[in-house]
N, C-alpha and C positions, 0 to 999 in steps of 0.2 A: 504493500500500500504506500501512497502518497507522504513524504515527512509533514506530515503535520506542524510539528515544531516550526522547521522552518517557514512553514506557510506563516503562520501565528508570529513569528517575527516579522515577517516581512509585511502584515497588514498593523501590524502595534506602529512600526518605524512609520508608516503612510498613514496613519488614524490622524493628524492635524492636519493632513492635506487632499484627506481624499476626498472630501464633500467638494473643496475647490475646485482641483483634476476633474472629476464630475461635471460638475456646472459649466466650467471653463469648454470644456469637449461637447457636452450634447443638452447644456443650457438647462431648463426644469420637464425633458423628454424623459429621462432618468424615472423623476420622481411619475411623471403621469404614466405611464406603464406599468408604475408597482400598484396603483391607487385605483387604475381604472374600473377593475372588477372585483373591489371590494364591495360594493351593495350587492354583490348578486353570494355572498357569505354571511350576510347576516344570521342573526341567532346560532351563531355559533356556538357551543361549550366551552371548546378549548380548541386552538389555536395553535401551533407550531410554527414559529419563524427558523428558518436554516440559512445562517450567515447573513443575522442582520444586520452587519454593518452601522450607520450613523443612528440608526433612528428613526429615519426620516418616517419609516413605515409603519413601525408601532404606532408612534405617534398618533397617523393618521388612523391607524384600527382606534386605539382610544377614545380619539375624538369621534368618531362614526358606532362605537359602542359595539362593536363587530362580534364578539364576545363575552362569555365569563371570565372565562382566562385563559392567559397568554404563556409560551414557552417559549424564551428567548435563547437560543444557540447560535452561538459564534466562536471559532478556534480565538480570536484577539480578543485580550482580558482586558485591552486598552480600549477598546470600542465597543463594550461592555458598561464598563465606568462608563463611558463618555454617553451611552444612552441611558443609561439608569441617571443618570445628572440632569439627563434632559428632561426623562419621564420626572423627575423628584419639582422639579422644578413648574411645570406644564400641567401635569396632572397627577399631581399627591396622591387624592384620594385613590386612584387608581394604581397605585404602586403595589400592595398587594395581591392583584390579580395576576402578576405578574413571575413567576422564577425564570430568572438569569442562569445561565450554565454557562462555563465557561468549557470547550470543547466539541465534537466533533458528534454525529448519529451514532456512532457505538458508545456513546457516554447513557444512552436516554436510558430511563429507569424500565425496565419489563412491563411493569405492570401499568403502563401508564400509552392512553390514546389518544388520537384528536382527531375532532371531525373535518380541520382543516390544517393543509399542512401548504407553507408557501415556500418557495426557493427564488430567493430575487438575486439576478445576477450570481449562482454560486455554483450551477449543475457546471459552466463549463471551465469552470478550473479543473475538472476529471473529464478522463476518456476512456474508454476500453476497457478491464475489467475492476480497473477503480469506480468509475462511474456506474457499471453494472452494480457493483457491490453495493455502492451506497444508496441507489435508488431503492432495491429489493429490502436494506435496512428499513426505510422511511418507510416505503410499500406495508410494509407487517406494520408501523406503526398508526398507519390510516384504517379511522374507524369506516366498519363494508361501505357506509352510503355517501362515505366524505370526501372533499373534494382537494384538490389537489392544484394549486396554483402556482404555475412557472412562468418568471419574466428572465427574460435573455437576450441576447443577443442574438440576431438570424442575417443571413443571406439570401435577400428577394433574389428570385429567379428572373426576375426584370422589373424596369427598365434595363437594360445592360449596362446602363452605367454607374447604377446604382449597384448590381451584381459586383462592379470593379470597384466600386468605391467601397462597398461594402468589406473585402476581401481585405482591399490595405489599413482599414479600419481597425477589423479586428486582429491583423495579423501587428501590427502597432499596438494594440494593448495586450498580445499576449508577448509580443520581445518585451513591456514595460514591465508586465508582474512575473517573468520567468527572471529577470534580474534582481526583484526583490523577495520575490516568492519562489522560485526552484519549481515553479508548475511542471514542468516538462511537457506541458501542452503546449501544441501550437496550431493545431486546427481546431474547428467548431465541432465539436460532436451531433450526429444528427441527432437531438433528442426526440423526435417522433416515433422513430423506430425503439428507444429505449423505453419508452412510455405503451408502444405498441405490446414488445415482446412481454412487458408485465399486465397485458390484457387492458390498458388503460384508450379511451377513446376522447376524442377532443369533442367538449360541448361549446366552449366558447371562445373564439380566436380576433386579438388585434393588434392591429401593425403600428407603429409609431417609427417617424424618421425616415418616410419612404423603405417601410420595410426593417430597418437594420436593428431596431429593438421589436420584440415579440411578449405580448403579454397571452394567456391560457391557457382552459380552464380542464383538468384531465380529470373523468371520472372513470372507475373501473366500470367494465361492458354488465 
């Protein structure tokens, strides 16, 4: 499997700059692709975020009442702090609806479900049988009827210039995080076919960016 560690270093050392890099690159596309098919999760129980990053997204579950409670997992203990600081700050009372973990899908407790589980921007740092593994992880951890929300990054099949724009795109943010994170990824994994093979069917699909961000919705068949 993937070093961990070193992933987890490499997004601690970039936690004061990556909301910028963000913003700087694909402006507030970023955040509308994580948020956009949150109404269609309401009444949630419980909730799984997988490498949540700054915030931005609890946040907005919070503030949308999206559930009972929340599982926040992320390998960086510094982007951890930095959202629990957000949440303390934003919304108090809401703090313990909340457990922080600090680490990776084979950390989550057995006995513990959710009816919805989100992966924003985190499937394609794995490929091949990393990626296999960790989906099938989260997979057992989705309760039968609950739904499964992936935003990513994608390669429209056209315009064709967007297919090429696309390409140097992402191949620029995987040379960025293979220098601070060791990903050893360098292409996009098709995650349809990985969503396929685990019996999963797409109910709700949308493009931002001309295509190059992918926000949807996967429920098992």
């Amino acid at each position: 499997m993937k070093n961990e560690n070193r992933i987890a270093k490499g997004i601690n050392f970039l936690t004061p700059i990556y909301q910028l890099i963000s913003r700087f690159i694909f402006a507030n596309q970023i955040f509308k692709s994580q948020i956009y098919y949150l109404s269609e999760l309401k009444n949630a129980s419980s909730v799984l975020i997988v490498g949540g990053g700054n915030g931005d997204l609890l946040l907005e579950l919070l503030k949308q009442k999206t559930a009972t409670n929340y599982y926040y997992l992320d390998l960086s203990d510094k982007m951890i702090s930095y959202t629990k600081k957000r949440v303390e700050k934003m919304y108090p009372k809401q703090l313990n609806t909340i457990t922080f973990h600090c680490g990776s899908e084979k950390n989550l407790p057995e006995n513990i479900f959710f009816d919805v589980i989100i992966t924003p921007f985190v499937l394609d740092f794995f490929s091949g049988t990393d990626l296999k593994k960790m989906m099938q992880q989260l997979d057992e951890k989705l309760a039968p009827k609950g739904k499964w929300l992936m935003i990513d990054f994608n390669i429209p099949a056209k315009p064709k210039w967007m297919t090429f724009f696309s390409k140097i795109i992402i191949r620029f943010l995987y040379f960025f995080f293979n220098i601070f994170c060791a990903l050893g990824v360098r292409e996009l994994p098709c995650f349809e076919k990985y969503f396929f093979d685990l019996g999963y069917q797409s109910h709700a699909k949308k493009y931002f960016l001309n295509g190059l961000l992918i926000s949807q919705i996967y429920m098992r068949e």
